[in-house]
PDB file of N, CA, C and O in Angstrom:
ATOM      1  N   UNK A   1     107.433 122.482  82.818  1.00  0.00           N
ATOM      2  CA  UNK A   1     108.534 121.687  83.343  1.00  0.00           C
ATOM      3  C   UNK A   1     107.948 120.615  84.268  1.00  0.00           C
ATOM      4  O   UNK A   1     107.210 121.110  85.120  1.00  0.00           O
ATOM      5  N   UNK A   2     108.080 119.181  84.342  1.00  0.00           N
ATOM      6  CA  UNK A   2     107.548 118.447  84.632  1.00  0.00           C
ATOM      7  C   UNK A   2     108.491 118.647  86.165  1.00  0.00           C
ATOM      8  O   UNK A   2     109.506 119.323  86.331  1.00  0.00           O
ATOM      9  N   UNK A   3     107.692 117.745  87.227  1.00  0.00           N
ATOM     10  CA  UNK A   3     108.028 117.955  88.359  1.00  0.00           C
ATOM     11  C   UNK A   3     109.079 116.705  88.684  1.00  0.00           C
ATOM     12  O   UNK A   3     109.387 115.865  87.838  1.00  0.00           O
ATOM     13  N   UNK A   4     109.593 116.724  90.095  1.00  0.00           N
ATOM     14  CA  UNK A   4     110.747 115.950  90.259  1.00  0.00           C
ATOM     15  C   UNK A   4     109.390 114.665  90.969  1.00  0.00           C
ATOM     16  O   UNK A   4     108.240 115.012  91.237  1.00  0.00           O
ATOM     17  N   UNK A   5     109.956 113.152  91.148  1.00  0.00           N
ATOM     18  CA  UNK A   5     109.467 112.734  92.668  1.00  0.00           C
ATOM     19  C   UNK A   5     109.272 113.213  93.737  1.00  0.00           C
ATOM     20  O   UNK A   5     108.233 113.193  94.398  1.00  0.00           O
ATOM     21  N   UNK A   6     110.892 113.968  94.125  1.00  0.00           N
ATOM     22  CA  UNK A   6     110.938 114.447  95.474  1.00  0.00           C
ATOM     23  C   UNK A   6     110.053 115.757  95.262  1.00  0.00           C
ATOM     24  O   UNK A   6     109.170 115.603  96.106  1.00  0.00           O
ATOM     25  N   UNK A   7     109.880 116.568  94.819  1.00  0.00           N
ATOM     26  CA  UNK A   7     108.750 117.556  94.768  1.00  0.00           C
ATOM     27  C   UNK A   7     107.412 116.975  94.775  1.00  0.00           C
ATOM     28  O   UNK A   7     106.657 117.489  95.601  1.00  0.00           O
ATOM     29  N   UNK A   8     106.937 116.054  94.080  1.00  0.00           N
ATOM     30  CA  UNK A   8     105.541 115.575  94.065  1.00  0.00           C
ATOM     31  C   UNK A   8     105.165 114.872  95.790  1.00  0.00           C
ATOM     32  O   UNK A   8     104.052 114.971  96.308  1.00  0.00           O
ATOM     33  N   UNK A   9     106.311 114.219  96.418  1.00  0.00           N
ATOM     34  CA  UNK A   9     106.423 113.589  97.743  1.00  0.00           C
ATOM     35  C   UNK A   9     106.065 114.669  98.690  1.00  0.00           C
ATOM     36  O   UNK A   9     105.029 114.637  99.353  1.00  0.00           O
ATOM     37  N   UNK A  10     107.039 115.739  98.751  1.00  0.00           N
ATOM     38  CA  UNK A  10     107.134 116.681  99.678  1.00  0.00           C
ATOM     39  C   UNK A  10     105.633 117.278  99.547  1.00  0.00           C
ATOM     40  O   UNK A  10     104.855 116.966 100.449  1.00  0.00           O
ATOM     41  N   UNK A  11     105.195 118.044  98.584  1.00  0.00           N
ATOM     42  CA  UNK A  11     104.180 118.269  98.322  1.00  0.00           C
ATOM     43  C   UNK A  11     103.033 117.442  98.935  1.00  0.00           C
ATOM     44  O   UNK A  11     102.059 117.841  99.572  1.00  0.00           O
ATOM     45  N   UNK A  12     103.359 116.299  98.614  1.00  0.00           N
ATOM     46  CA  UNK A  12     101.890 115.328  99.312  1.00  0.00           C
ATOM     47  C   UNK A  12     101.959 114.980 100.547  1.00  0.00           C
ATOM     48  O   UNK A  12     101.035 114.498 101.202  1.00  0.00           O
ATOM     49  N   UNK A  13     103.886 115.382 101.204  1.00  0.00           N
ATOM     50  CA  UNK A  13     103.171 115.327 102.583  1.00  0.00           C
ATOM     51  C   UNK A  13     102.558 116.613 103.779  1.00  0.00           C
ATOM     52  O   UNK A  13     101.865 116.654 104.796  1.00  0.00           O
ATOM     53  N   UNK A  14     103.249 117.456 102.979  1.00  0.00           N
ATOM     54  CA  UNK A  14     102.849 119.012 103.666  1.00  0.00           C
ATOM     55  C   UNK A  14     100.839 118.983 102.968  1.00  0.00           C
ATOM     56  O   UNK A  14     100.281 119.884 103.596  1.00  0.00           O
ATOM     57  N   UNK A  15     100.357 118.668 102.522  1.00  0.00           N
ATOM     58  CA  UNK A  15      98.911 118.487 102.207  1.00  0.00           C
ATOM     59  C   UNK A  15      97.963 117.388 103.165  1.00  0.00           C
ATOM     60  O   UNK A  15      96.837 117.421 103.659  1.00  0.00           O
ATOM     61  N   UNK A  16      99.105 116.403 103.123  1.00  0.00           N
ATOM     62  CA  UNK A  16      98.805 115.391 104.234  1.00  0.00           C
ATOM     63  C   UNK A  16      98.695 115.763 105.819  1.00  0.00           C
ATOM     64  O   UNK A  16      97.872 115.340 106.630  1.00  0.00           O
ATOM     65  N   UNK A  17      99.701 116.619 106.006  1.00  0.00           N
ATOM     66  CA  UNK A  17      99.754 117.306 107.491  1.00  0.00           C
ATOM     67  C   UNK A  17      98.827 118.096 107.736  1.00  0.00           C
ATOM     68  O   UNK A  17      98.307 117.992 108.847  1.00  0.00           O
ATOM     69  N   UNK A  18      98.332 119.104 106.823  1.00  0.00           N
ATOM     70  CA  UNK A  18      97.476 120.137 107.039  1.00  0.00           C
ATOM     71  C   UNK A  18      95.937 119.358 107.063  1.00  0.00           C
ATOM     72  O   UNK A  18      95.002 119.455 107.858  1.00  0.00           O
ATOM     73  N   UNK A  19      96.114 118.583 105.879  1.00  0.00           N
ATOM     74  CA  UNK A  19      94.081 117.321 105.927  1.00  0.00           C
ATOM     75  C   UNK A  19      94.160 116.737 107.345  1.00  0.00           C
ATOM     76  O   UNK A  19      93.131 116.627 108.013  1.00  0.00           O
ATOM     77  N   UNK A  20      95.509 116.312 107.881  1.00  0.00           N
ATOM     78  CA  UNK A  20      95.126 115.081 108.663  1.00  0.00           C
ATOM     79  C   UNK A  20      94.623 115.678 110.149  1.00  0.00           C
ATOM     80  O   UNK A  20      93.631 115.214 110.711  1.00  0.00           O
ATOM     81  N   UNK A  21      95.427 116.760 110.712  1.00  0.00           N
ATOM     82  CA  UNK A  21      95.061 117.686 111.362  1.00  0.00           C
ATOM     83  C   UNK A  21      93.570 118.080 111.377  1.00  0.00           C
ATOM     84  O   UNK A  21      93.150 118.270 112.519  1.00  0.00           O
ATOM     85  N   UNK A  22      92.887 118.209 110.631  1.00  0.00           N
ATOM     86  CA  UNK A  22      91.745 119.033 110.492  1.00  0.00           C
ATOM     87  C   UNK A  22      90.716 117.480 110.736  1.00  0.00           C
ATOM     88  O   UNK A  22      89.793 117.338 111.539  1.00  0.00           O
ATOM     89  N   UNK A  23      91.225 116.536 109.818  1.00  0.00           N
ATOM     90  CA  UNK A  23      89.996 115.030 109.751  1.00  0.00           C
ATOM     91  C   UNK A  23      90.394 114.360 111.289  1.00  0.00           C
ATOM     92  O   UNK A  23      89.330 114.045 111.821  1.00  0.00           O
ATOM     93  N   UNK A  24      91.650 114.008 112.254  1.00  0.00           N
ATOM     94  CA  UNK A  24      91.553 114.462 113.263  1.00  0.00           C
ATOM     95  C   UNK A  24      90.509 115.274 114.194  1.00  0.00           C
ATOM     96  O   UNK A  24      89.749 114.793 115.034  1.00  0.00           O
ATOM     97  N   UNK A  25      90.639 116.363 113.900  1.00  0.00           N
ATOM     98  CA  UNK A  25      89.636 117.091 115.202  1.00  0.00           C
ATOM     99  C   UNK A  25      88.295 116.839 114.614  1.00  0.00           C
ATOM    100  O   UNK A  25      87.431 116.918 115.487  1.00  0.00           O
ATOM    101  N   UNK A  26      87.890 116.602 113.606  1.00  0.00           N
ATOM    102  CA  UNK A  26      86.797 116.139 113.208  1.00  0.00           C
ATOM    103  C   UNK A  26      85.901 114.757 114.226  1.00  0.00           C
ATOM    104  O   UNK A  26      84.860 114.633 114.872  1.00  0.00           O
ATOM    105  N   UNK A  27      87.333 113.770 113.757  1.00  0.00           N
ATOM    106  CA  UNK A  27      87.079 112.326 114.192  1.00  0.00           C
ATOM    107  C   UNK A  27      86.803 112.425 116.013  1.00  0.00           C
ATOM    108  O   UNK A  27      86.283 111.530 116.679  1.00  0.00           O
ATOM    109  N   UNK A  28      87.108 113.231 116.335  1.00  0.00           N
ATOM    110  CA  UNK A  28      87.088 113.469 118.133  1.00  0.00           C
ATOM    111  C   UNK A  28      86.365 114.450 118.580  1.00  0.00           C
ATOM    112  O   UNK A  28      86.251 114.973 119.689  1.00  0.00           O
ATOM    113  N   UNK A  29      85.724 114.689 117.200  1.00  0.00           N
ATOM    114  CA  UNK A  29      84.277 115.883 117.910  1.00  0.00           C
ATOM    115  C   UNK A  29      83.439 114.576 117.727  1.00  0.00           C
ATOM    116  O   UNK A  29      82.670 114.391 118.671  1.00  0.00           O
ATOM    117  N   UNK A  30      83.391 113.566 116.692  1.00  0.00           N
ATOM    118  CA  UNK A  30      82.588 112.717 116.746  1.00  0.00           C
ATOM    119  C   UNK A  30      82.584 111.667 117.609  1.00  0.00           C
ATOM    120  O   UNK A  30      81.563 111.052 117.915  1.00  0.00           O
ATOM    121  N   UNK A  31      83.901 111.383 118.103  1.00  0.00           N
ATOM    122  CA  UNK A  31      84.155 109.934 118.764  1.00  0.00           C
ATOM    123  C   UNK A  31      84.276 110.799 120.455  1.00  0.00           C
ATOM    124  O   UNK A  31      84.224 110.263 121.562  1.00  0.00           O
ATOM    125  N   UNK A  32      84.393 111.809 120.226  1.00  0.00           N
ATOM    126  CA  UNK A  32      85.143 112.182 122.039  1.00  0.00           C
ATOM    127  C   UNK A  32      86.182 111.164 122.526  1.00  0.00           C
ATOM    128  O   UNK A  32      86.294 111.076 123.749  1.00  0.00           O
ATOM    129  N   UNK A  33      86.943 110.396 121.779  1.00  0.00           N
ATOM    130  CA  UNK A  33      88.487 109.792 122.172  1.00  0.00           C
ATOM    131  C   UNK A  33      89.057 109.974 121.448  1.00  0.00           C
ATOM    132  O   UNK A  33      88.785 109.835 120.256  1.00  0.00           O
ATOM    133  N   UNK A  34      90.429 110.495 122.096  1.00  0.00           N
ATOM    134  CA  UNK A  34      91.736 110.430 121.274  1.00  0.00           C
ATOM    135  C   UNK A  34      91.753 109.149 120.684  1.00  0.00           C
ATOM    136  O   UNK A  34      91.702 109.173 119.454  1.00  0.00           O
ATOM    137  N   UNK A  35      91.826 107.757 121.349  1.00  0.00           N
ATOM    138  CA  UNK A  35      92.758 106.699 121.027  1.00  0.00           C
ATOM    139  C   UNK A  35      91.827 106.196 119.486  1.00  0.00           C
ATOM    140  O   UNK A  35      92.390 105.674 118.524  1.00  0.00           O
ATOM    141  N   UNK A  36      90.176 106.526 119.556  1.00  0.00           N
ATOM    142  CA  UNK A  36      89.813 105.743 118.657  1.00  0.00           C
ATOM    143  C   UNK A  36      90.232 106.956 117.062  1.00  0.00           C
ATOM    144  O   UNK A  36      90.449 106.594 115.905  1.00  0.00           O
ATOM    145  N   UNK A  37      90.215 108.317 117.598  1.00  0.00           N
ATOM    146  CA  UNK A  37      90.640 109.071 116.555  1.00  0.00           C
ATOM    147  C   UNK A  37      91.792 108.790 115.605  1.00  0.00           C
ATOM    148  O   UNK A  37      91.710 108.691 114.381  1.00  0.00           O
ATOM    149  N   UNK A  38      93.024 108.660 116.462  1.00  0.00           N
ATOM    150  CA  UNK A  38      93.956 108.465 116.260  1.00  0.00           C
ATOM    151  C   UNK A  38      93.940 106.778 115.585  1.00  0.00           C
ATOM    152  O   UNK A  38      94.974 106.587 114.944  1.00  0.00           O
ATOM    153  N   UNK A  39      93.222 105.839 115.596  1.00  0.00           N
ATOM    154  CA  UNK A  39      93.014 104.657 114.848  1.00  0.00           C
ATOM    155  C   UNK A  39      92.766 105.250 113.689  1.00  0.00           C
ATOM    156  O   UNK A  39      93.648 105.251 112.830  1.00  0.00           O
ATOM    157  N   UNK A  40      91.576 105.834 113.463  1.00  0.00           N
ATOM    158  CA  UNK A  40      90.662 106.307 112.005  1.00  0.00           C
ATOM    159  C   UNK A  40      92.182 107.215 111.679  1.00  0.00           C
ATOM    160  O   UNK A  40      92.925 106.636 110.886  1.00  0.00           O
ATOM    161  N   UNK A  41      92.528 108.134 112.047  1.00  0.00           N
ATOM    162  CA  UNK A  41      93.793 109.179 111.242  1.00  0.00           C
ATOM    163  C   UNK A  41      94.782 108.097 111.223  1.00  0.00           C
ATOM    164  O   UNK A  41      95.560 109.013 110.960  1.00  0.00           O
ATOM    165  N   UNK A  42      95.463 107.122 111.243  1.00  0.00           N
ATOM    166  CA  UNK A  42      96.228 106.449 110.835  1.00  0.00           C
ATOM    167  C   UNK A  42      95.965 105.749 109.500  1.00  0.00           C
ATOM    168  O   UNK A  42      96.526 106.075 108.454  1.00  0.00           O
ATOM    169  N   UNK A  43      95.161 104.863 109.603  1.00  0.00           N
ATOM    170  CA  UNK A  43      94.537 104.598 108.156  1.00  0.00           C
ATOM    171  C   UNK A  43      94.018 105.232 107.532  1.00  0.00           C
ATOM    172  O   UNK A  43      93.853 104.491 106.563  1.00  0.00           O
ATOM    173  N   UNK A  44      93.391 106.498 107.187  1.00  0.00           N
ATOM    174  CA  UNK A  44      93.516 107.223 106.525  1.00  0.00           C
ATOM    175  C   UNK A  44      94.751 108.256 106.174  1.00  0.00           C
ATOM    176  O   UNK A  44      94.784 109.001 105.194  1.00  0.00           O
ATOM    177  N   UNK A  45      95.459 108.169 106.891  1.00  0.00           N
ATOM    178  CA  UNK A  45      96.992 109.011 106.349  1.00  0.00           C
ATOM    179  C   UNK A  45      97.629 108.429 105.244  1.00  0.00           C
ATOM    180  O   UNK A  45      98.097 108.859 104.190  1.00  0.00           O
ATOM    181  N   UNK A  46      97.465 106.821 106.024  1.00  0.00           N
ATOM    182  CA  UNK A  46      98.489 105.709 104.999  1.00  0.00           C
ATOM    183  C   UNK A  46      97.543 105.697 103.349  1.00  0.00           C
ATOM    184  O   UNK A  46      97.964 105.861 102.204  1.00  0.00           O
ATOM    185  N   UNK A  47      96.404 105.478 103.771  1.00  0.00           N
ATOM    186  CA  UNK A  47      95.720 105.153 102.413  1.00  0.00           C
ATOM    187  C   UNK A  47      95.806 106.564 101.131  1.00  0.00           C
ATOM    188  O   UNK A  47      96.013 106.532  99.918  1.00  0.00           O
ATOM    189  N   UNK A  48      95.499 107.879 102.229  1.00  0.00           N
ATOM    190  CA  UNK A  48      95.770 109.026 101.894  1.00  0.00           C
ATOM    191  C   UNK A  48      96.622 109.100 100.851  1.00  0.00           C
ATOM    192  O   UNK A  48      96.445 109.015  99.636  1.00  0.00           O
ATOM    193  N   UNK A  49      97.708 109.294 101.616  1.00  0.00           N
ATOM    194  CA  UNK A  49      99.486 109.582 100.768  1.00  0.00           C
ATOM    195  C   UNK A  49      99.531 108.467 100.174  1.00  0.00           C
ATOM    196  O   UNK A  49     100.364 108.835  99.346  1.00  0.00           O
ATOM    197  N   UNK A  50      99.357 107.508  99.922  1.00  0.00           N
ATOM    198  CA  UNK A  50      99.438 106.333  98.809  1.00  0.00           C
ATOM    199  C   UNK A  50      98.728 107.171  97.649  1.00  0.00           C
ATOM    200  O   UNK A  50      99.342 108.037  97.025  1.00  0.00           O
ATOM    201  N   UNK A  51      97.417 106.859  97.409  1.00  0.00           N
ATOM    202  CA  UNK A  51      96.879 107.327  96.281  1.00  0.00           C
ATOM    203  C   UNK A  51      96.623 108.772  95.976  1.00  0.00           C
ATOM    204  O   UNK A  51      95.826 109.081  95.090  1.00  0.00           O
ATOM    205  N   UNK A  52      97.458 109.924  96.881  1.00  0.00           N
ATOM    206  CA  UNK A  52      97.777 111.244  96.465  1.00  0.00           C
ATOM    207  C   UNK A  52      98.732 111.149  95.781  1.00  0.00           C
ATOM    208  O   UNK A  52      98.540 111.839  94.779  1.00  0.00           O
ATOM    209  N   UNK A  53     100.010 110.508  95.740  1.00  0.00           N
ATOM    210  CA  UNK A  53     101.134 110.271  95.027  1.00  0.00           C
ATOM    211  C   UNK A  53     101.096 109.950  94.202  1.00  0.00           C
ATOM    212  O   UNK A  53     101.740 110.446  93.277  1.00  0.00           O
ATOM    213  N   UNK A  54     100.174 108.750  94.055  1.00  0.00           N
ATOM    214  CA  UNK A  54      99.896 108.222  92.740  1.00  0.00           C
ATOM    215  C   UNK A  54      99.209 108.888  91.540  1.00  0.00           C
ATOM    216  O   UNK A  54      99.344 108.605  90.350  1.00  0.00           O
ATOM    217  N   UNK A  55      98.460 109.812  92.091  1.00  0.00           N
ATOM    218  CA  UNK A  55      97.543 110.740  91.288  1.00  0.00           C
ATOM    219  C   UNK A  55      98.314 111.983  90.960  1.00  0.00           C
ATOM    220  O   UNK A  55      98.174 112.592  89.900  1.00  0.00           O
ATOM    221  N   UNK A  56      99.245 112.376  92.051  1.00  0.00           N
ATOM    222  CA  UNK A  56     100.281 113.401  91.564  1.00  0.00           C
ATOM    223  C   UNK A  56     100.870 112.811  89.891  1.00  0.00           C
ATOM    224  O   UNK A  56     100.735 113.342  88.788  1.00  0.00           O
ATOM    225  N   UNK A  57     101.657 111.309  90.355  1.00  0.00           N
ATOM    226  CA  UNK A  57     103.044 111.025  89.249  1.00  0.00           C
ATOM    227  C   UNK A  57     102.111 110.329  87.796  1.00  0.00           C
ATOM    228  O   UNK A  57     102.634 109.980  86.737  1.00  0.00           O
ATOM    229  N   UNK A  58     100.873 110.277  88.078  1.00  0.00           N
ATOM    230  CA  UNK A  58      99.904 110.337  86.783  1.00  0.00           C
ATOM    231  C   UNK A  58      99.539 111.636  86.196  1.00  0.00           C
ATOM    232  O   UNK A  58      99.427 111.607  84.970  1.00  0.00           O
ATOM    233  N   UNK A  59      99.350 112.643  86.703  1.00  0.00           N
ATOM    234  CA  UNK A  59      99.236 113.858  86.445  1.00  0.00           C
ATOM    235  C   UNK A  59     100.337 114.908  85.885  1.00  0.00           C
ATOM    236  O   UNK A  59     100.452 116.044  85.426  1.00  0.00           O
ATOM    237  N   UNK A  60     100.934 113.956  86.177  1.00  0.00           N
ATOM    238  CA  UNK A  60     102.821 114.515  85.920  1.00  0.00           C
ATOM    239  C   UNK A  60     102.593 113.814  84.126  1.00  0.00           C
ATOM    240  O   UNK A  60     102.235 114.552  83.208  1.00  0.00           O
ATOM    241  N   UNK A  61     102.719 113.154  84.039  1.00  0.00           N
ATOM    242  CA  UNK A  61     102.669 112.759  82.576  1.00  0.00           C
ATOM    243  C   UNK A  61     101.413 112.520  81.895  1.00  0.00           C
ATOM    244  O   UNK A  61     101.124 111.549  81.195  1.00  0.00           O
ATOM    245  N   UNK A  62     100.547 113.745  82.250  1.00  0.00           N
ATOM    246  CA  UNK A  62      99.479 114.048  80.924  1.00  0.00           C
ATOM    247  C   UNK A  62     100.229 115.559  80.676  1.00  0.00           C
ATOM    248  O   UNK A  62     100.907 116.322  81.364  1.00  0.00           O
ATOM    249  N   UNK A  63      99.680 115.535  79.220  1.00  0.00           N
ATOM    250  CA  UNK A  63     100.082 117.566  79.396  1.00  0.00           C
ATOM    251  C   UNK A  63      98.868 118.508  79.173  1.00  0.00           C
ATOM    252  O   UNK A  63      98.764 119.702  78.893  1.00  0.00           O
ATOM    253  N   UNK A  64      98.256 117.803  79.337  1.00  0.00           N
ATOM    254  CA  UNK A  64      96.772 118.810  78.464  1.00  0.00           C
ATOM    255  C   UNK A  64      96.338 120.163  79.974  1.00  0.00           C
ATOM    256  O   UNK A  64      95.796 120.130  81.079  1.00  0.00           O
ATOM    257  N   UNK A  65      96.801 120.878  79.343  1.00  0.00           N
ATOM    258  CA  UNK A  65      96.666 121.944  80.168  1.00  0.00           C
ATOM    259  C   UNK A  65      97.865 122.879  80.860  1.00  0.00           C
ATOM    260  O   UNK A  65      97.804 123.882  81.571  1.00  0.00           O
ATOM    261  N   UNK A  66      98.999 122.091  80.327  1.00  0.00           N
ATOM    262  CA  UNK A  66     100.485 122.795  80.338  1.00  0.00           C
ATOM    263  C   UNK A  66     100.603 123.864  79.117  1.00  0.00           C
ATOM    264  O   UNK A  66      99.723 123.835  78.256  1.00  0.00           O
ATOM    265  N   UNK A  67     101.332 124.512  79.047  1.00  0.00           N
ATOM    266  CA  UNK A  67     101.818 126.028  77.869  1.00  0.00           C
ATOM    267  C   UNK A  67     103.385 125.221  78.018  1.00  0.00           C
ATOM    268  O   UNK A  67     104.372 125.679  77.442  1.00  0.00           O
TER     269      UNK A  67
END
């Protein structure tokens, strides 16, 4: 059963919350600042969830590997 939008969305942002969290504390073991962390996790969130979505609603219409 192929998936909805709103399922492929929701999905990519609960994946998004849990990565961004983690590349976050990453970025501020390396930088020791919030403010510059929080630069790097912004553009990567946005760029993130762009081309996770996109790779979801492409993946949605192949079937090779569906029953």
């Amino acid at each position: 059963m192929p998936e909805t939008r709103k399922r492929s969305l929701i999905k990519a942002l609960t994946y998004r919350i849990c990565v961004t969290v983690v590349a976050f504390l990453i970025a501020y073991w390396a930088t020791d600042s919030v403010e510059k962390s929080l630069e790097v996790i912004v553009l990567y969130l946005m760029g993130s969830m762009i081309i996770y979505y996109v790779h979801e609603r492409i993946w949605n219409r192949i079937n090779w590997g569906r029953r």
